[in-house]
LUMLO-980391 format. One record per atom (N, C-alpha, C): residue number from 0; residue in one letter; atom name; x, y, z. Coordinates in pm, 1 decimal, decimal comma, always signed. Layout:
<atoms>
- NUM|a|CA|X|Y|Z .
...
</atoms>
This chain:
<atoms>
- 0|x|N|-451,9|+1970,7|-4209,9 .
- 0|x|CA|-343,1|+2062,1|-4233,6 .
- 0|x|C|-339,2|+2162,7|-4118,9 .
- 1|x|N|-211,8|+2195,7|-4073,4 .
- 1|x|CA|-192,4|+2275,5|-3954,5 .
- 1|x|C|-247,9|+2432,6|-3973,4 .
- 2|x|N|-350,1|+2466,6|-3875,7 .
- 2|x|CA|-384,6|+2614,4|-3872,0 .
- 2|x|C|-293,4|+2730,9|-3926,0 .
- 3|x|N|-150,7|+2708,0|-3926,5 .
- 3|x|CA|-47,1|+2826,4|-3983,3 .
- 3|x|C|-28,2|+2842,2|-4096,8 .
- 4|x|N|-73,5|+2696,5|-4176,8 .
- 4|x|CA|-58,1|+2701,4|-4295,9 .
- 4|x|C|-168,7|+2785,0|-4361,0 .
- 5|x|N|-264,8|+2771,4|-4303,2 .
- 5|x|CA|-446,2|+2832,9|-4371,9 .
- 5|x|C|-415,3|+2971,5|-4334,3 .
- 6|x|N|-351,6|+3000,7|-4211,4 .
- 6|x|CA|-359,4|+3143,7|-4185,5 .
- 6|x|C|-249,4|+3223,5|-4270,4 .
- 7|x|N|-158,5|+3173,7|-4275,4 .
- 7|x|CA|-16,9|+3258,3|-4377,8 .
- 7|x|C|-71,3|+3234,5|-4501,2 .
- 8|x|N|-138,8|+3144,6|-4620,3 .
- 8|x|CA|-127,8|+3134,3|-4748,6 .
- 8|x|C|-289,5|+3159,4|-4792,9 .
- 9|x|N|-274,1|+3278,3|-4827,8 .
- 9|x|CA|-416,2|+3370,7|-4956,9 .
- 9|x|C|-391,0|+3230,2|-5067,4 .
- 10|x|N|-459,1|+3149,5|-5090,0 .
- 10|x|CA|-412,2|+3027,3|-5213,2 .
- 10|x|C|-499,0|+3087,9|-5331,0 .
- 11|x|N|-508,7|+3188,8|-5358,9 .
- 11|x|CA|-592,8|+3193,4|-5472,6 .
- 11|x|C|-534,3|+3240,8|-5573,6 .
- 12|x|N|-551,1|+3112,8|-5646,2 .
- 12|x|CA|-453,3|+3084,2|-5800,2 .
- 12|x|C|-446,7|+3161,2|-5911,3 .
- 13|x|N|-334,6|+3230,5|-5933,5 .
- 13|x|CA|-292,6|+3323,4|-6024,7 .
- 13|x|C|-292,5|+3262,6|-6154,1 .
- 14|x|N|-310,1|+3154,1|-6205,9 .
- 14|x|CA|-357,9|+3124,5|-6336,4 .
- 14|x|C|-504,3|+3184,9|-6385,6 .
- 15|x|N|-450,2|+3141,5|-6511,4 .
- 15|x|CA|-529,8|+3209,5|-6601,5 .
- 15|x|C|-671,4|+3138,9|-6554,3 .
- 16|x|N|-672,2|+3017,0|-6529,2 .
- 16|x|CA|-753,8|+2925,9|-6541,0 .
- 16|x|C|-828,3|+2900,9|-6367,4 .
- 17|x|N|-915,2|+2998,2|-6361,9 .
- 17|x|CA|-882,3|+2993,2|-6165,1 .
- 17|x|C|-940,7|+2832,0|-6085,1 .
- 18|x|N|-1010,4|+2763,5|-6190,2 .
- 18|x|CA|-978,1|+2621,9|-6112,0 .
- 18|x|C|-811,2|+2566,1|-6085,8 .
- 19|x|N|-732,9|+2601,2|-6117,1 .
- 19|x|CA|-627,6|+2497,4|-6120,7 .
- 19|x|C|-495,8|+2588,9|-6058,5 .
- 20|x|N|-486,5|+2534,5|-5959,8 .
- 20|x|CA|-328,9|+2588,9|-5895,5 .
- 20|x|C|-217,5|+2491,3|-5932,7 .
- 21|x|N|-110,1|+2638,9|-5966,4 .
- 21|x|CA|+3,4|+2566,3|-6019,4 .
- 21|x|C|+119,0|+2503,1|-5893,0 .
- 22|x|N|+214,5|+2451,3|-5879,0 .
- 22|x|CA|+317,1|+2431,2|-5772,5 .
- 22|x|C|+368,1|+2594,1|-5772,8 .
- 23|x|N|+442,1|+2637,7|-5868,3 .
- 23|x|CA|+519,7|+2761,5|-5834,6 .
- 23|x|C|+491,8|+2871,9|-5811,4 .
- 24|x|N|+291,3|+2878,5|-5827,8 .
- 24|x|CA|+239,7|+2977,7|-5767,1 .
- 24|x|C|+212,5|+2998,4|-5650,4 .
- 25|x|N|+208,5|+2830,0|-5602,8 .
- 25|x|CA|+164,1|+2798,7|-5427,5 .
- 25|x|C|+270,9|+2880,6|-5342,7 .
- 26|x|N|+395,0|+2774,4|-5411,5 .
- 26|x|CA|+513,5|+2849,8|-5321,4 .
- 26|x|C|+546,2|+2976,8|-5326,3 .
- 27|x|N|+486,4|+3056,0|-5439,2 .
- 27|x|CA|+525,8|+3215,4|-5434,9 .
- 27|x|C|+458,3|+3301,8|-5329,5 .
- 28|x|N|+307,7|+3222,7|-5357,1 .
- 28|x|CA|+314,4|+3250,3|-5243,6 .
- 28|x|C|+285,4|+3278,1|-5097,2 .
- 29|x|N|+254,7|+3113,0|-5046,4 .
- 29|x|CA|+338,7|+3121,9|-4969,4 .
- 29|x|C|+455,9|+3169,3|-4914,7 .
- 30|x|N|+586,3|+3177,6|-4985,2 .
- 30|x|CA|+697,7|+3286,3|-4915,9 .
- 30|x|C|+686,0|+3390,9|-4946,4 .
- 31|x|N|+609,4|+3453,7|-4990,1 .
- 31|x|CA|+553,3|+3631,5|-5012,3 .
- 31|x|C|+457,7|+3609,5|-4832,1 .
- 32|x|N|+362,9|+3528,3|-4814,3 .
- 32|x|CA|+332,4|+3516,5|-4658,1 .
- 32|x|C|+411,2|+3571,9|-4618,8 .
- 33|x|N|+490,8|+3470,3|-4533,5 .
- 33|x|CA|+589,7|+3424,5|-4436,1 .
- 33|x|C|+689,9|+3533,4|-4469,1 .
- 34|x|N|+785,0|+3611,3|-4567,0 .
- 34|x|CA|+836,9|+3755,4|-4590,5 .
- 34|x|C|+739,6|+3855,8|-4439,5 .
- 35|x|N|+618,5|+3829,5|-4554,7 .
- 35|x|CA|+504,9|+3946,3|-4483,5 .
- 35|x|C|+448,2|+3975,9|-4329,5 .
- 36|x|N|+487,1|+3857,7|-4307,4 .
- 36|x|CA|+454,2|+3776,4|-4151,3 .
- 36|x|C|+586,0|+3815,8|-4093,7 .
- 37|x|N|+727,9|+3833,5|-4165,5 .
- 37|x|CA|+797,0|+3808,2|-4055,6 .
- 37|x|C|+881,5|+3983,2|-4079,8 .
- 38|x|N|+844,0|+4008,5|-3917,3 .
- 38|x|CA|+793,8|+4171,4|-3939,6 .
- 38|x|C|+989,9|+4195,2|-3864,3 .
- 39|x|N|+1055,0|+4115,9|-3803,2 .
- 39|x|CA|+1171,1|+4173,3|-3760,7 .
- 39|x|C|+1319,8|+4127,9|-3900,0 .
- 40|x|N|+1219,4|+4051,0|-4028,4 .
- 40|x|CA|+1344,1|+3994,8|-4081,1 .
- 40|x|C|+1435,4|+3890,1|-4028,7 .
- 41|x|N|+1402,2|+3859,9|-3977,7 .
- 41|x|CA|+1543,0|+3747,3|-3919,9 .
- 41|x|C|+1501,8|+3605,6|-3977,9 .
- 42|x|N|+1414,7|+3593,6|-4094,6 .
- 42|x|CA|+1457,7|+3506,8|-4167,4 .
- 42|x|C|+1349,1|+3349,6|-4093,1 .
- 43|x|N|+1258,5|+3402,0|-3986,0 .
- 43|x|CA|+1198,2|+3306,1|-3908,1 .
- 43|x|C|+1040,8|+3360,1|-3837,3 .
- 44|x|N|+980,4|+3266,5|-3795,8 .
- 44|x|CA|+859,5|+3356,8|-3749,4 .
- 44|x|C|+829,8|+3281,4|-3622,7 .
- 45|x|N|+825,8|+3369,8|-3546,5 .
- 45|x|CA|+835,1|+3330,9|-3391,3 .
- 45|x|C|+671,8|+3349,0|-3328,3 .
- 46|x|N|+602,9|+3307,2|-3236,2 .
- 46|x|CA|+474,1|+3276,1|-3178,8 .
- 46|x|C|+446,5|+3422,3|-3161,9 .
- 47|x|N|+496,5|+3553,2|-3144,7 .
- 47|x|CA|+414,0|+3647,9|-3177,6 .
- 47|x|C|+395,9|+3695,2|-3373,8 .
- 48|x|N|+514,7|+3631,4|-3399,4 .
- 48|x|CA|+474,9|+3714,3|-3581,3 .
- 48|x|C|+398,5|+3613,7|-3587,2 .
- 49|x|N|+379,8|+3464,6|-3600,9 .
- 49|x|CA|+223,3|+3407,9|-3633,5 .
- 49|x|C|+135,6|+3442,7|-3595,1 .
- 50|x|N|+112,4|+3491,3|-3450,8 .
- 50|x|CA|-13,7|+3516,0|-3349,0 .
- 50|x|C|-39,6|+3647,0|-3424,9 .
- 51|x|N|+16,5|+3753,4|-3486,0 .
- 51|x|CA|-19,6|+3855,8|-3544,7 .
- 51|x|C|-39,1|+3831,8|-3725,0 .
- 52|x|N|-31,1|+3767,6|-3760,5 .
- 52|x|CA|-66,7|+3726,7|-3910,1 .
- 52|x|C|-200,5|+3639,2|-3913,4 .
- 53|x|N|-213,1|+3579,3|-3812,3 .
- 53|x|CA|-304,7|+3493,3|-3798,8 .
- 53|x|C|-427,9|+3601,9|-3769,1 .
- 54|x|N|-386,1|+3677,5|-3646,9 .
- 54|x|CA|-519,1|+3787,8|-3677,1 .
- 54|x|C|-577,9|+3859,7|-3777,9 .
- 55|x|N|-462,6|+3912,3|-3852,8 .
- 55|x|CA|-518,3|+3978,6|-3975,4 .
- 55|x|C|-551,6|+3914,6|-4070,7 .
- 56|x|N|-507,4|+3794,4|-4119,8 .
- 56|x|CA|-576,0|+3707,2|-4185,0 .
- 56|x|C|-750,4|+3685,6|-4179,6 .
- 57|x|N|-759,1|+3662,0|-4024,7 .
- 57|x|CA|-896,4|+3641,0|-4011,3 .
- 57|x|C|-958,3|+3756,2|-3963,5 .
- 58|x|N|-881,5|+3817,6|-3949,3 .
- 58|x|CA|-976,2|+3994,3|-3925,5 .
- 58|x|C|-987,3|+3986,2|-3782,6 .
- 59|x|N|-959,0|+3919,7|-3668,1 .
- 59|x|CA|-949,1|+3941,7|-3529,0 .
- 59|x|C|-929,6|+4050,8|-3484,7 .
- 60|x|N|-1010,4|+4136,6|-3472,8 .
- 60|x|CA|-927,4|+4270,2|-3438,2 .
- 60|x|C|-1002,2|+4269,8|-3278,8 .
- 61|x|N|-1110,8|+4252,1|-3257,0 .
- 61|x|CA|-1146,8|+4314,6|-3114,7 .
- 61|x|C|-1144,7|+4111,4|-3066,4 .
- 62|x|N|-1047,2|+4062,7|-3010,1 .
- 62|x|CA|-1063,1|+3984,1|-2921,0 .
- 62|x|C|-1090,5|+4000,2|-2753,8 .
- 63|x|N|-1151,5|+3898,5|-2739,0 .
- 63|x|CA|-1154,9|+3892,5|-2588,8 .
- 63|x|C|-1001,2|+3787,0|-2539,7 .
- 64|x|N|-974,1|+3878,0|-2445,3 .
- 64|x|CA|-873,5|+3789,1|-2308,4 .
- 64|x|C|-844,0|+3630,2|-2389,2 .
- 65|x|N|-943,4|+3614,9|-2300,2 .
- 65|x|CA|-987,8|+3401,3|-2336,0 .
- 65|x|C|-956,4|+3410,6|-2497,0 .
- 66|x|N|-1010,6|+3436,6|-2567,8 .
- 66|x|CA|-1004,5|+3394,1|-2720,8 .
- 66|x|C|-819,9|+3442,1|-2776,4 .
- 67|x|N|-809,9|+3532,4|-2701,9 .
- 67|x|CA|-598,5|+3583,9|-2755,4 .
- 67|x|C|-572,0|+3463,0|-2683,4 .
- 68|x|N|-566,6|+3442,3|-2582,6 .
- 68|x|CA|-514,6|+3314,1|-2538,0 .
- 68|x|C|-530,1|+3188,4|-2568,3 .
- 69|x|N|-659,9|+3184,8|-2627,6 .
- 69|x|CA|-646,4|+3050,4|-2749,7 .
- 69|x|C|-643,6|+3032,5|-2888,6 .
- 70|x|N|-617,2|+3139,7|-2938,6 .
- 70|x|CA|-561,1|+3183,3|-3058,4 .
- 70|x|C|-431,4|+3189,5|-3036,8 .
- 71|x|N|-325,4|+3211,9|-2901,4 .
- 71|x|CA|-176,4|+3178,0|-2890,7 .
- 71|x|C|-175,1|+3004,9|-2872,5 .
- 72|x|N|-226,0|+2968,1|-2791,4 .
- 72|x|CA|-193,6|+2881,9|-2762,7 .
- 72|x|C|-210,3|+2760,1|-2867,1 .
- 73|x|N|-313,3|+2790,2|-2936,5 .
- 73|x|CA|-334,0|+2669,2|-3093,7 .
- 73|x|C|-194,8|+2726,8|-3214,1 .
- 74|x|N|-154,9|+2841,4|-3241,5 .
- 74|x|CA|-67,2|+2867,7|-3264,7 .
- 74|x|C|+62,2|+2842,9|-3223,1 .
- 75|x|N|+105,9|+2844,4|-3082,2 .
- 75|x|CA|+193,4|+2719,5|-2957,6 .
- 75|x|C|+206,6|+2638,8|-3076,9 .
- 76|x|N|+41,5|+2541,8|-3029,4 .
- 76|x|CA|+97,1|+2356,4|-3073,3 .
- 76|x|C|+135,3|+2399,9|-3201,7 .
- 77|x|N|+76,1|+2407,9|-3269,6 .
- 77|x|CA|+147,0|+2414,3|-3460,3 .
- 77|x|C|+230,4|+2442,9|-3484,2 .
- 78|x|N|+348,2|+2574,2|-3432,6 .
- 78|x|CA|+428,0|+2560,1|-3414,6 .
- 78|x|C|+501,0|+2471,4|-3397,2 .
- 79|x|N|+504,6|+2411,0|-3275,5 .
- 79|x|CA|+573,5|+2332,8|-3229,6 .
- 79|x|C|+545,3|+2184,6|-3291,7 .
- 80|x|N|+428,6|+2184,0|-3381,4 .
- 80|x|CA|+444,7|+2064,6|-3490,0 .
- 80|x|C|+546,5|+2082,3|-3579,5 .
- 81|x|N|+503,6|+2182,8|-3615,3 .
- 81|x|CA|+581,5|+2212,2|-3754,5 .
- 81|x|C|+755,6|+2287,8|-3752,4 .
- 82|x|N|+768,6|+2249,0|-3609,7 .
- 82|x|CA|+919,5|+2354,8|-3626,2 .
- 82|x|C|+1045,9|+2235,1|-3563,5 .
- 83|x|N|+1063,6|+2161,1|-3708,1 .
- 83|x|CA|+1165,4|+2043,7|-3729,3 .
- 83|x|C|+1281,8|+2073,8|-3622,5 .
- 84|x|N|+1364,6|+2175,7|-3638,5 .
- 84|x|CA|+1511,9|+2163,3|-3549,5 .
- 84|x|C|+1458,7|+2232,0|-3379,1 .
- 85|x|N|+1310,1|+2208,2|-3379,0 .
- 85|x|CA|+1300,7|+2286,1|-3197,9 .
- 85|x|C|+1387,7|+2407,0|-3195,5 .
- 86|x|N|+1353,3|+2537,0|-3239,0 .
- 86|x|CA|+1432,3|+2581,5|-3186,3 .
- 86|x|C|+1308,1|+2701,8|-3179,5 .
- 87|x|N|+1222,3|+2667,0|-3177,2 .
- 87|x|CA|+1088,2|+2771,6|-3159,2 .
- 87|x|C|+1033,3|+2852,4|-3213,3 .
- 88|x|N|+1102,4|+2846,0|-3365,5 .
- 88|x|CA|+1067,4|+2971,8|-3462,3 .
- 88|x|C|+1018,0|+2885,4|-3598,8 .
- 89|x|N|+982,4|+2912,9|-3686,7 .
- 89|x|CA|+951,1|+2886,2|-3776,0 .
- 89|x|C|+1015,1|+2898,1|-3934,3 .
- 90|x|N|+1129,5|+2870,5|-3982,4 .
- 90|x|CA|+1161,2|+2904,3|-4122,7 .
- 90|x|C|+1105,7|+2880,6|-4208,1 .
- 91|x|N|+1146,9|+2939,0|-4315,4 .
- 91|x|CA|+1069,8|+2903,3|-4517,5 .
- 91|x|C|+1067,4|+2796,8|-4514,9 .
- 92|x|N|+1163,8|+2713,2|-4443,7 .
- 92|x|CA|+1155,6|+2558,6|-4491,5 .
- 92|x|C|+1061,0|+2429,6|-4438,9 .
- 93|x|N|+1079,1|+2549,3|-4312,8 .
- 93|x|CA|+952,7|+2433,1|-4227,5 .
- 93|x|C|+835,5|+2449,3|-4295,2 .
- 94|x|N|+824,4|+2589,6|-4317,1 .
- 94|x|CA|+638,3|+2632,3|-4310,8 .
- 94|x|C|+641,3|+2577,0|-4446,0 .
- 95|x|N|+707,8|+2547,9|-4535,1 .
- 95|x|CA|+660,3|+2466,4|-4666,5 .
- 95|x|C|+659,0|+2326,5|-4689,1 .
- 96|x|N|+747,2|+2273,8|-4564,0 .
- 96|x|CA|+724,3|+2154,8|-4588,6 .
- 96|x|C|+628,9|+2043,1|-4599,9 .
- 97|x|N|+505,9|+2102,8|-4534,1 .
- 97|x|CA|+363,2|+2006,8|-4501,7 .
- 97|x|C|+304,2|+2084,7|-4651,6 .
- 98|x|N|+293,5|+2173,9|-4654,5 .
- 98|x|CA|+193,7|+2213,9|-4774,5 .
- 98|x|C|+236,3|+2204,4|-4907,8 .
- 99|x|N|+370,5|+2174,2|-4891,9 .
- 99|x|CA|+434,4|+2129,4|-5075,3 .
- 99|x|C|+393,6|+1967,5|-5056,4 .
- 100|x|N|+412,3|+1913,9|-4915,9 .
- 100|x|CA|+384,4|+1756,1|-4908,6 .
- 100|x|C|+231,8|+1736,3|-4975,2 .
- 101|x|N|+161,2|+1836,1|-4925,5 .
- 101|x|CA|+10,7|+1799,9|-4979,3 .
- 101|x|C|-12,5|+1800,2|-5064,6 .
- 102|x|N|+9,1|+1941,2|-5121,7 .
- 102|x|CA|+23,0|+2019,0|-5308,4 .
- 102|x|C|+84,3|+1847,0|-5374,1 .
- 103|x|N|+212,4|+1795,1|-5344,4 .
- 103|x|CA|+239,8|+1700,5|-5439,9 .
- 103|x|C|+153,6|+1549,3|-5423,1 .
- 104|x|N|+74,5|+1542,1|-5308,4 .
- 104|x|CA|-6,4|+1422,8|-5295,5 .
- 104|x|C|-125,8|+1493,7|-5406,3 .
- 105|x|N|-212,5|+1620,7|-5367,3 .
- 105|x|CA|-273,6|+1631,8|-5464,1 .
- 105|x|C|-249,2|+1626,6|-5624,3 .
- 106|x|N|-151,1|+1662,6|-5690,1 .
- 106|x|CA|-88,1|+1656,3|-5749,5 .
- 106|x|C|-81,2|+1487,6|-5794,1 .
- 107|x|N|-153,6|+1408,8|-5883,4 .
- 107|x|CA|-130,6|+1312,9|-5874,6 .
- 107|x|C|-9,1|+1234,8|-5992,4 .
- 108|x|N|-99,5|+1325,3|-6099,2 .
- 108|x|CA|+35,0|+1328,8|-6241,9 .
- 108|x|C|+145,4|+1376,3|-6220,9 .
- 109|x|N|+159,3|+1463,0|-6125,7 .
- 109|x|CA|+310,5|+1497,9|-6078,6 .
- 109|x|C|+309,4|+1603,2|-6192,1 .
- 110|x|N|+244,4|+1706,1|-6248,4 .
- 110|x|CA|+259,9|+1780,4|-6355,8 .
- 110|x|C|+314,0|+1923,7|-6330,9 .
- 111|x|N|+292,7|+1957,0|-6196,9 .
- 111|x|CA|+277,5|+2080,0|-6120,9 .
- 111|x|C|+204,0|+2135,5|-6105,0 .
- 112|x|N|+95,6|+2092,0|-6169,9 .
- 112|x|CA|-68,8|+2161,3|-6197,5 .
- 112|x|C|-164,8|+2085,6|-6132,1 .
- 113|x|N|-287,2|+2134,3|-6012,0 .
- 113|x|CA|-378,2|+2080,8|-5996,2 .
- 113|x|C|-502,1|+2126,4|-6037,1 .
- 114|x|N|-569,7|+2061,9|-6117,4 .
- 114|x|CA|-687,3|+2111,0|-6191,6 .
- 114|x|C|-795,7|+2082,8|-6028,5 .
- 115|x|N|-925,1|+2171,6|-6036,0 .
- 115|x|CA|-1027,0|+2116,6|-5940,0 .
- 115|x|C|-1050,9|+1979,3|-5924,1 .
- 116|x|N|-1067,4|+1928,0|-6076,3 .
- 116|x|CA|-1098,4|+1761,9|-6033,5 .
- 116|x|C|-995,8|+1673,6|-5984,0 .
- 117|x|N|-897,1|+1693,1|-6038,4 .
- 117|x|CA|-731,8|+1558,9|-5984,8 .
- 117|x|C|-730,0|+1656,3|-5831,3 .
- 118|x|N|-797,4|+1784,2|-5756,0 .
- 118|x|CA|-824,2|+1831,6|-5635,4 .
- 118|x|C|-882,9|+1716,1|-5537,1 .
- 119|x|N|-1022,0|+1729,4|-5650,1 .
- 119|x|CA|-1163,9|+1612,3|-5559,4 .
- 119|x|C|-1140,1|+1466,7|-5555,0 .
- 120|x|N|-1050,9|+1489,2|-5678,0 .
- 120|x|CA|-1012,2|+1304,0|-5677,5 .
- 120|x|C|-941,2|+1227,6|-5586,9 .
- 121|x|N|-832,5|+1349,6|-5532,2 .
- 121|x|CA|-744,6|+1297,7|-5439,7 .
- 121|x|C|-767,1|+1362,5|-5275,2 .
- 122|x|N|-845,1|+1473,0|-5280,8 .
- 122|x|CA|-841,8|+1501,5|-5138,0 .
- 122|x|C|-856,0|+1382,6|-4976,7 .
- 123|x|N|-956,4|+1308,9|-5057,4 .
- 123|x|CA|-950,9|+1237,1|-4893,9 .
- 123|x|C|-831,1|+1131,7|-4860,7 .
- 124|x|N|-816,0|+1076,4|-4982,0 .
- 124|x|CA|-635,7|+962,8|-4963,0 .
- 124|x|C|-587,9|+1106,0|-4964,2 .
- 125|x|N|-496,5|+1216,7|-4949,7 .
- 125|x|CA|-390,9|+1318,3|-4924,6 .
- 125|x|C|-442,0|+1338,0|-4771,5 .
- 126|x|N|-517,8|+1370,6|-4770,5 .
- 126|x|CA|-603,9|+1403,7|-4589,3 .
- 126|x|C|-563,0|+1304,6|-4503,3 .
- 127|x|N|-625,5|+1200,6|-4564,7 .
- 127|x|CA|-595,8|+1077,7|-4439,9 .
- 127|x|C|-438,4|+1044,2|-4414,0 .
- 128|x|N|-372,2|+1061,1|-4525,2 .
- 128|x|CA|-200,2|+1011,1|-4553,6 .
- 128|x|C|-160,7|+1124,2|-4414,8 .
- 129|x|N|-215,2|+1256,0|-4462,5 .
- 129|x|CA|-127,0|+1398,0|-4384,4 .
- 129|x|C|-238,2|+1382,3|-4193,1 .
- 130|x|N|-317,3|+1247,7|-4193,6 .
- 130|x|CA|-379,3|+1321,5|-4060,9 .
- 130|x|C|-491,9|+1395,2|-4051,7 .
- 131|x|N|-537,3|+1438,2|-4116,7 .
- 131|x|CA|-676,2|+1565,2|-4113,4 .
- 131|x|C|-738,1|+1440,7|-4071,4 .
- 132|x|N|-862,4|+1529,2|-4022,9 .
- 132|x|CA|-977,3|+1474,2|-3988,5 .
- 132|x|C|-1106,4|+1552,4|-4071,2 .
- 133|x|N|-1200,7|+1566,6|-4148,6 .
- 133|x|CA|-1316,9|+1617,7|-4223,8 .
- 133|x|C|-1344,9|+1681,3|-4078,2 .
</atoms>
């Protein structure tokens, strides 16, 4: 799964039940992220609003030179995986499209609910389908 996705989405499941994430909590939020990330409003998130969400996410605060520059530049490619019409920015629609793809591979009953185990059961067929590598 692409680095933007891990860096924009806190996934920790607002059910009652904290093994099991629901679908409509993922996507909440997720676009509560990507809102939060996108600091001019225009509805998109461009290689500096990721490059700055991505820091605070991981707490980057004192980088070196070399490391901002490869913290942009891995941010670059993913981008530019994940941004369907090329036009260099990122919308709600892109940035959800790989991680609702996964959520519903994990998802095997199709219920909207992933308990931890239908998680473990399916992670490595969803991984291999989406590309990851362990």
């Amino acid at each position: 799964m692409p680095i933007l996705l891990i860096l924009l989405a806190a996934t920790t499941p607002s059910q009652p039940d904290p093994t099991v994430r629901s679908r409509s909590a993922y996507v909440s939020t997720l676009t509560t992220s990507f809102h939060q990330a996108d600091k001019n409003k225009d509805s998109a998130l461009d290689v500096s609003e990721l490059v700055d969400a991505a820091t605070i996410s991981l707490k980057l605060t004192q980088l070196s030179s070399a490391d901002q520059a490869s913290l942009r530049k891995g941010v670059e490619a993913n981008l530019a995986a994940m941004d369907s019409n090329g036009d260099g920015r990122l919308s709600l629609d892109e940035m959800l499209r790989v991680p609702l793809a996964h959520f519903d591979c994990l998802d095997a009953n199709h219920d909207g609910l992933i308990p931890q185990s239908e998680a473990e059961a399916n992670i490595d067929r969803c991984e291999a389908a989406a590309g990851v590598r362990p």
